[in-house]
C-alpha positions in Angstrom: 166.2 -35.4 107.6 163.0 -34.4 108.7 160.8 -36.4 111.2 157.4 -36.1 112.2 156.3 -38.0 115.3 152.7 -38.9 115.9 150.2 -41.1 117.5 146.3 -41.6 118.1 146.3 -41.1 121.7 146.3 -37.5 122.3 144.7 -36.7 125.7 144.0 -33.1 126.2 142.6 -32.8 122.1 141.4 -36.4 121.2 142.1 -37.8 118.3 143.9 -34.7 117.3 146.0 -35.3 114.6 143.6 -38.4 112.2 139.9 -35.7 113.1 138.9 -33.5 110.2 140.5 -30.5 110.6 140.0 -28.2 106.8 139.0 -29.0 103.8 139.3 -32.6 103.8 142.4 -32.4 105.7 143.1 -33.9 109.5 146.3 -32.2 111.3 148.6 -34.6 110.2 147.9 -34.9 106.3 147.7 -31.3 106.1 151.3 -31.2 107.5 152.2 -34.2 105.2 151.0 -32.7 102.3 153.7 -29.8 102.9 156.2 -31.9 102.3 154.9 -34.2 99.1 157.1 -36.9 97.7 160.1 -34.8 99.3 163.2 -37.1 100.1 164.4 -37.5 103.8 160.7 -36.9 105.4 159.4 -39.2 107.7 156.1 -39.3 109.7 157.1 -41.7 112.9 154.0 -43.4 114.2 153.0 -46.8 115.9 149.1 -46.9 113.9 148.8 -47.9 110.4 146.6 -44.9 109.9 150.0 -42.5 109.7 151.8 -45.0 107.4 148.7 -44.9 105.0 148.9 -41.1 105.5 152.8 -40.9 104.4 152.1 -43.6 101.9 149.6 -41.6 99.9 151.4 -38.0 100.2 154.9 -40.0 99.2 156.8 -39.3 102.1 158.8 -42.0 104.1 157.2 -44.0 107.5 159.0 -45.0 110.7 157.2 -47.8 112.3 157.0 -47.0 116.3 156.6 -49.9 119.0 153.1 -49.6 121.0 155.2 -48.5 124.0 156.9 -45.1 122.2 153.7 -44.2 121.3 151.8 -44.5 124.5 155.0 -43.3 126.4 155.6 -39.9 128.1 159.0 -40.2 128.9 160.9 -38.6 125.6 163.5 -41.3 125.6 160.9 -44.2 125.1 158.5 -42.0 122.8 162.1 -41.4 120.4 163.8 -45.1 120.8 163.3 -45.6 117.2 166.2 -42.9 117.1 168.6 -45.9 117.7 168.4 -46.4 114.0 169.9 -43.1 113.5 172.9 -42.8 115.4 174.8 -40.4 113.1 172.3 -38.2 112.2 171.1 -34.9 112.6 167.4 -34.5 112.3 164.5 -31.5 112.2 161.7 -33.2 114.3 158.9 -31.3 113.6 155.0 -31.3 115.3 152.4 -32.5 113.3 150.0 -29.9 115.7 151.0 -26.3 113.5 149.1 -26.4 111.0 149.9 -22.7 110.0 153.9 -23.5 110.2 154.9 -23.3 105.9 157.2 -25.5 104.6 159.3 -22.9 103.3 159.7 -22.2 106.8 161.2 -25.1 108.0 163.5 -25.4 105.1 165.1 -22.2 105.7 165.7 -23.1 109.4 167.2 -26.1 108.2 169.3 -24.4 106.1 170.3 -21.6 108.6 170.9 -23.8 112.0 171.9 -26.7 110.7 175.7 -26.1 111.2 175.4 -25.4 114.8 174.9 -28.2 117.5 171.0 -27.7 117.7 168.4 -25.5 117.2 164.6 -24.6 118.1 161.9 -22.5 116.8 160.8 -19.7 119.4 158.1 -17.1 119.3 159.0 -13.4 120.1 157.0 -12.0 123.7 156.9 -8.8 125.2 154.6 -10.0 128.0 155.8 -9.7 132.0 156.9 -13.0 132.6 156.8 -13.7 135.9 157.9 -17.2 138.2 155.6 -19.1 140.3 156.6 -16.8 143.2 156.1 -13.2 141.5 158.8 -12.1 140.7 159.6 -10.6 137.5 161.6 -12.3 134.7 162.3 -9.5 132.4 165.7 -7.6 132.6 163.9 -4.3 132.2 160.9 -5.4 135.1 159.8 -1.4 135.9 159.4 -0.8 131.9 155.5 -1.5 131.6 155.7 -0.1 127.7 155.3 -3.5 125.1 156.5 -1.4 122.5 159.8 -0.6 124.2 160.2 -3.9 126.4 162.9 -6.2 125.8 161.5 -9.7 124.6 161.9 -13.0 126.1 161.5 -16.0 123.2 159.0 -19.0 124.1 159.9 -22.2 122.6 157.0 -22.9 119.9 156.8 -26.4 120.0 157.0 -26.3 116.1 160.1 -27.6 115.1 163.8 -28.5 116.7 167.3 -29.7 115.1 169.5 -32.2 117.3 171.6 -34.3 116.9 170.9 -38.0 117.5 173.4 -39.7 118.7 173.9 -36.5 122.1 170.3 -37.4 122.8 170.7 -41.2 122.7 173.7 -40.9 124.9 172.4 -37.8 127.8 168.7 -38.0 126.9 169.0 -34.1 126.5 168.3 -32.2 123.1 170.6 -29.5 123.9 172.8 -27.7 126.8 171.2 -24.4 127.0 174.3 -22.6 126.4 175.2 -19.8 122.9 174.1 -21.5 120.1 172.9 -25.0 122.2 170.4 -24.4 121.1 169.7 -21.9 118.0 166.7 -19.9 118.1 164.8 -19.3 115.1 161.9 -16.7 115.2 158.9 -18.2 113.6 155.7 -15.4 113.5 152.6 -16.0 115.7 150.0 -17.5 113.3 153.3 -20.3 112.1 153.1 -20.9 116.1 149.7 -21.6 116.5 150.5 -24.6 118.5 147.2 -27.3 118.9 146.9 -28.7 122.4 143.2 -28.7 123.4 139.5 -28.7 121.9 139.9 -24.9 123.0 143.1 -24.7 120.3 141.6 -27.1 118.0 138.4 -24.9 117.6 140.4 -21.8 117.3 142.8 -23.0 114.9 139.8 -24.0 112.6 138.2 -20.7 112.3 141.4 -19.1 111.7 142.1 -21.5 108.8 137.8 -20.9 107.8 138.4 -16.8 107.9 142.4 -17.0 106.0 144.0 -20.5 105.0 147.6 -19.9 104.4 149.3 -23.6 105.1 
């Protein structure tokens, strides 16, 4: 089962997901689109706007209360969840627009037997803490090439399992396997957060659409 949440009141990007984005498409029915009369695929929104979105790209709606989608607090935004208790679901953002169906099916199909999973981008930058100091296990190797990488969580797409998150309000442990990571490249990660990434993203789709 595959979820999409979304709502109409971004703040950083306005409007984000329902503004033209390419070629006709906003965010959202772009990443609808991927997914086309597919069972088991759900956008999750309060607005009737998503619902006619999912309606005309033949994928299913959840209807949201006004609160979950003007909350910030992940347990209010996902109370819907309640009505499924015994699943496990992919919950994936409606904000990258590069991230291919084919992708998410194979994660599905990889890291769905293990208690959760979350797609991650590879990095061979010096991560550092708010106080300096250096993150990296190899922190006096200043070659990219030969660095070992940390994984940044991409923000694209996540398996859990319902019913752990209803009961600890926690997606996963952080312990082998809890969660999964699943490599996803840099133009699938392309995450949209502000007019800055909005305006970016657009040009990249303008110079080479690949969706």
């Amino acid at each position: 089962m595959i979820i999409i949440p979304a709502r109409k009141e971004s703040q950083r990007c306005k409007n984000k997901l329902l503004r033209p984005f390419y070629d006709n498409h906003s965010l959202i029915s772009l990443c609808a689109s991927k997914y086309s009369n597919q069972d088991n695929v759900y956008i999750a929104a309060h607005e009737d706007e998503f619902k006619e979105i999912a309606d005309a790209t033949g994928i299913g709606f959840i209807k949201r209360s006004k609160r979950s989608a003007m909350s910030e607090d992940a347990t209010i935004i996902h109370e819907y969840l309640h009505d499924f208790k015994s699943y496990k679901i992919c919950m994936l953002s409606g904000c990258n627009p590069f991230l291919k169906a084919s992708t998410t099916h194979k994660f599905i199909q990889e890291r769905s037997s293990i208690p959760s999973a979350v797609m991650v981008k590879r990095s061979v930058d010096v991560i550092m803490d708010a106080g300096g100091v250096v993150l990296n296990k190899d922190l006096h190797c200043f070659n990219s090439k030969t660095r070992q990488p940390f994984y940044i969580v991409a923000n694209a797409g996540y398996i859990f399992e319902v019913a752990k998150f209803l009961n600890s309000g926690v997606f996963w442990d952080y312990k082998p396997n809890d969660p999964g990571l699943f490599e996803i490249d840099e133009i699938e990660a392309v995450d949209i957060d502000t007019e800055l990434d909005f305006r970016i993203a657009q040009l990249m789709a303008e110079e080479n659409a690949t969706f």
